[in-house]
C-alpha positions in Angstrom: -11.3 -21.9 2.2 -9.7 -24.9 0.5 -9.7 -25.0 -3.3 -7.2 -27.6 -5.2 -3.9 -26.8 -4.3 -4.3 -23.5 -3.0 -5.9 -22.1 -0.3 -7.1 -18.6 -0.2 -6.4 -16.4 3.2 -7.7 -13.1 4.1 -6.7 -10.9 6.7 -6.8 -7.6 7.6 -4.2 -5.6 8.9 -5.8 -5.3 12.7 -6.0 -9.0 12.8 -2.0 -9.8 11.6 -1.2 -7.2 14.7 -3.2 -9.3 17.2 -1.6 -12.5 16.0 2.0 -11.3 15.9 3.3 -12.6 19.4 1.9 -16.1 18.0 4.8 -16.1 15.0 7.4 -17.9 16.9 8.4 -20.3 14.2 6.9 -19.0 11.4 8.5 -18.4 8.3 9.2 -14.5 8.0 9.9 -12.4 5.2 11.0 -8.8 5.2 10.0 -7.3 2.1 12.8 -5.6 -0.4 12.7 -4.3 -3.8 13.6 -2.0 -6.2 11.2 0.4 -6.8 11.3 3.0 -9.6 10.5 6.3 -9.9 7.3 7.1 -12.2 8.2 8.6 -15.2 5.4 11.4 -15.7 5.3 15.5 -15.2 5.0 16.4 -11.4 2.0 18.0 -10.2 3.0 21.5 -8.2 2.2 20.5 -4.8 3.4 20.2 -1.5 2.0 17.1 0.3 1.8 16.2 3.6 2.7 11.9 4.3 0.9 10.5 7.0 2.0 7.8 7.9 0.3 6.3 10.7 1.8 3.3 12.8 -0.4 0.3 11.5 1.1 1.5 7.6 4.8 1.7 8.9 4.6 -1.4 10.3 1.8 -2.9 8.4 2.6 -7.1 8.5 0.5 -10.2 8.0 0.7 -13.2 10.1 -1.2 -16.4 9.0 -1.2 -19.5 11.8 -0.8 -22.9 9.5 -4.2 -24.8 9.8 -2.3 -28.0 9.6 0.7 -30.2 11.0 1.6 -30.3 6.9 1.3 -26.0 6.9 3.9 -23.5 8.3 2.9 -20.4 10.0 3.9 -17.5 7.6 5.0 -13.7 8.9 5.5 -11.0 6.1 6.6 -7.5 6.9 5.9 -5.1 4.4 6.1 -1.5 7.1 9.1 -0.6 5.6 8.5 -1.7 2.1 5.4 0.2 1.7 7.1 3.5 3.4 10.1 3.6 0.7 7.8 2.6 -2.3 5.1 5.2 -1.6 8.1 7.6 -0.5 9.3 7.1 -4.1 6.3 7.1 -5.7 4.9 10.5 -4.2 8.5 12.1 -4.5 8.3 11.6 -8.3 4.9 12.5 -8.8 4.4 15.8 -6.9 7.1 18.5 -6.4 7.6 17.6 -2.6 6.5 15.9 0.3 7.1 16.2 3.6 6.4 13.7 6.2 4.2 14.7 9.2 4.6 12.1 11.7 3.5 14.7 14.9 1.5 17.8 14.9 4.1 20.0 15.9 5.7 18.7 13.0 2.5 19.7 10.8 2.3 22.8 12.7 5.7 23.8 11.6 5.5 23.8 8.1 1.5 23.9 7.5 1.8 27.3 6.0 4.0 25.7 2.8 1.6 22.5 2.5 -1.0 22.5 0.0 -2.7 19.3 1.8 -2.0 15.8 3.9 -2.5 12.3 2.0 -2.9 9.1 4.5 -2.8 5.5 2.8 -3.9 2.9 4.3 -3.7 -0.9 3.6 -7.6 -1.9 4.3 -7.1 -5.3 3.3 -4.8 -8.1 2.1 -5.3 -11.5 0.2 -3.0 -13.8 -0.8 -2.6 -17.7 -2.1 0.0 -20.0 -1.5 0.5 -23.4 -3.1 0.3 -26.5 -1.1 1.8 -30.0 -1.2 3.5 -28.8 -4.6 6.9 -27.6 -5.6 5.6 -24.6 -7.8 6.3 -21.7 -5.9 4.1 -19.4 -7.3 1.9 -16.5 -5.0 0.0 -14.1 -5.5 -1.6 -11.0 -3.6 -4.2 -9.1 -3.4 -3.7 -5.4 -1.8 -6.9 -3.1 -1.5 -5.2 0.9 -0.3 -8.1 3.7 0.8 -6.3 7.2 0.4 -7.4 10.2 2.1 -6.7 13.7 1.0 -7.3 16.3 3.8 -6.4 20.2 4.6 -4.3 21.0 6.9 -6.4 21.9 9.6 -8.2 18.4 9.6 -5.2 16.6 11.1 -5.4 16.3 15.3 -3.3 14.5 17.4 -5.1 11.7 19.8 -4.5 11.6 23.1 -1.9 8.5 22.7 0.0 10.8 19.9 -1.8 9.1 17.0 -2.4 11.7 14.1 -5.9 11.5 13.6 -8.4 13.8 11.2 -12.0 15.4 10.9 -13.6 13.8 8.0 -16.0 16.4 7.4 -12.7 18.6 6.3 -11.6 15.8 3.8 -11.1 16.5 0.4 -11.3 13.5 -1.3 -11.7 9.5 -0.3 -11.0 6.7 -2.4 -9.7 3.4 -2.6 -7.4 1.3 -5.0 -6.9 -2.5 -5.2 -3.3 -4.1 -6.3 -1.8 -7.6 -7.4 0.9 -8.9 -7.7 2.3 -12.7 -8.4 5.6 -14.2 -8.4 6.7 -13.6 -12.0 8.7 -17.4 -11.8 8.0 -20.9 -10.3 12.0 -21.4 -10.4 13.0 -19.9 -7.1 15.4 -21.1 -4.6 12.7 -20.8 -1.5 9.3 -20.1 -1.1 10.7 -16.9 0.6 11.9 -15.2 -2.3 8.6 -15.6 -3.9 6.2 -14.4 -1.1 8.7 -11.4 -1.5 8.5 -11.4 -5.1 4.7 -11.0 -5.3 4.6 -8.7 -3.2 7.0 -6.3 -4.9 4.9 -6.9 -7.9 2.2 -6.1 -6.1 3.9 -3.0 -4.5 4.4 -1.5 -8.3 0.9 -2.2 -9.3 -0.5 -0.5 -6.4 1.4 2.8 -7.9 0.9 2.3 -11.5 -2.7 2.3 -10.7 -2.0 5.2 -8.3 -0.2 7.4 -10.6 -2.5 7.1 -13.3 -6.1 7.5 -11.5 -5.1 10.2 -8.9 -6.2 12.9 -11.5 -9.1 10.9 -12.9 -10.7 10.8 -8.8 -13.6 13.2 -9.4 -12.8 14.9 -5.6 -9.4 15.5 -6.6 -9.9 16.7 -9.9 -12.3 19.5 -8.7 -9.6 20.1 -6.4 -6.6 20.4 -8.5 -8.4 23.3 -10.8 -8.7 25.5 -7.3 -5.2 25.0 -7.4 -4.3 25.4 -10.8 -2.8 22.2 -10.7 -4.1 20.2 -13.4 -1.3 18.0 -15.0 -1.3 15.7 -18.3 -2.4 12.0 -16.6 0.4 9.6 -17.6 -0.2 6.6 -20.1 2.3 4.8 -18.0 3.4 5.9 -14.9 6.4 3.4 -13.7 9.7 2.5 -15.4 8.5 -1.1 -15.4 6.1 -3.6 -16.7 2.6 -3.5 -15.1 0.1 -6.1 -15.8 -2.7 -4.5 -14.2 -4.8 -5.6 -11.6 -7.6 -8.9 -12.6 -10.8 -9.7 -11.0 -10.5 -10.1 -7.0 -11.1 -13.4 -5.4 -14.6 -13.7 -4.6 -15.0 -11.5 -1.1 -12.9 -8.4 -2.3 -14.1 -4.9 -3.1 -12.2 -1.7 -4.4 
């Protein structure tokens, strides 16, 4: 969809995996940031990180529709593995990644459950025929909380789970836009905004994990309940604004 300057792309992460082997000559960007630790009291839990392939190496490829566009790649696999690796590690006693189920099997008896994010969907602008490098993105995460005994491994060694064993489901939506127009390449900003977008997913993360009604009635058959934090990262959040016309959360 064209609108003004901008032009509005959607994609999903199943579609940027098809279209990878098209990127030859696209502009790529590896995102990197800093990403702080949330400053709240730590639930007593041990949590299981699933990580599954399409997260760890979760990237967007858009074709240019144009002779005048460039064909953009952005990686953010390892981006969104050490920001949520942070983010967990500061908000619950421990985690421990499960990336097989002998792995799970191992140390199942010391877990209290197994969290998988996923990215579900990703939306982003870019400016056109302008020098104003400014982006922004949209992120939309679904979480799953599960036992133990829900996580299986597929035939192709893909950790899969029974979702009549889940605990609780939700989803969270994130944004994040290049905080400057001055910027050496258009680069920096795509990696900019998506940092920003990066914190906001766990600012919102931090503070409505306790407020999900599943995981609330949860936590008190743990005796977990915790204070939920008025603001959960060492950094400025500007919370996330009304999606572009086609997103949900």
């Amino acid at each position: 969809m064209i609108s003004g300057p901008n032009r509005t792309i959607r994609l999903t992460a199943a579609a940027a995996v098809a279209l990878f082997l098209a990127a030859c000559g696209a502009k790529q960007v590896v995102v990197q940031g800093n990403f702080p630790k949330p400053l709240m009291e730590q639930t007593p839990l041990t949590l299981g990180v699933v990580y599954t392939e399409s997260f760890a190496n979760h990237e967007i490829y858009d074709e240019a529709a144009g002779r005048e566009e460039t064909d953009w790649l952005v990686k953010t696999g390892d981006a969104q593995v050490e920001f949520w690796d942070t983010l967990l590690g500061g908000m619950f006693t421990n985690i421990v990644h499960i990336d097989s189920h002998d792995a799970l099997h191992a140390v199942e008896q010391d877990i209290d459950a197994v969290i998988i994010p996923y990215v579900e969907d990703l939306q982003y602008t870019i400016p056109l025929h302008t020098n104003v490098k400014v982006y922004e993105i949209w992120m939309k995460y679904r979480f799953r909380l599960v036992t133990t005994d829900a996580i299986h491994e597929h035939s192709d060694g893909e950790l899969t789970y029974d979702p009549n064993q889940s605990i609780a489901d939700w989803t969270l939506s994130a944004y994040g836009k290049t905080p400057t127009a001055f910027l050496q390449s258009d680069e920096e900003a795509v990696n900019l905004a998506a940092v920003v977008a990066l914190r906001d997913a766990g600012a919102n993360f931090a503070t409505s994990f306790h407020r999900v009604p599943a995981v609330i009635e949860w936590l008190e058959t743990r005796n977990a309940i915790t204070e939920v934090p008025a603001a959960a990262l060492n950094g400025d959040s500007s919370g996330t604004p009304d999606e572009p016309e086609g997103a949900s959360s």
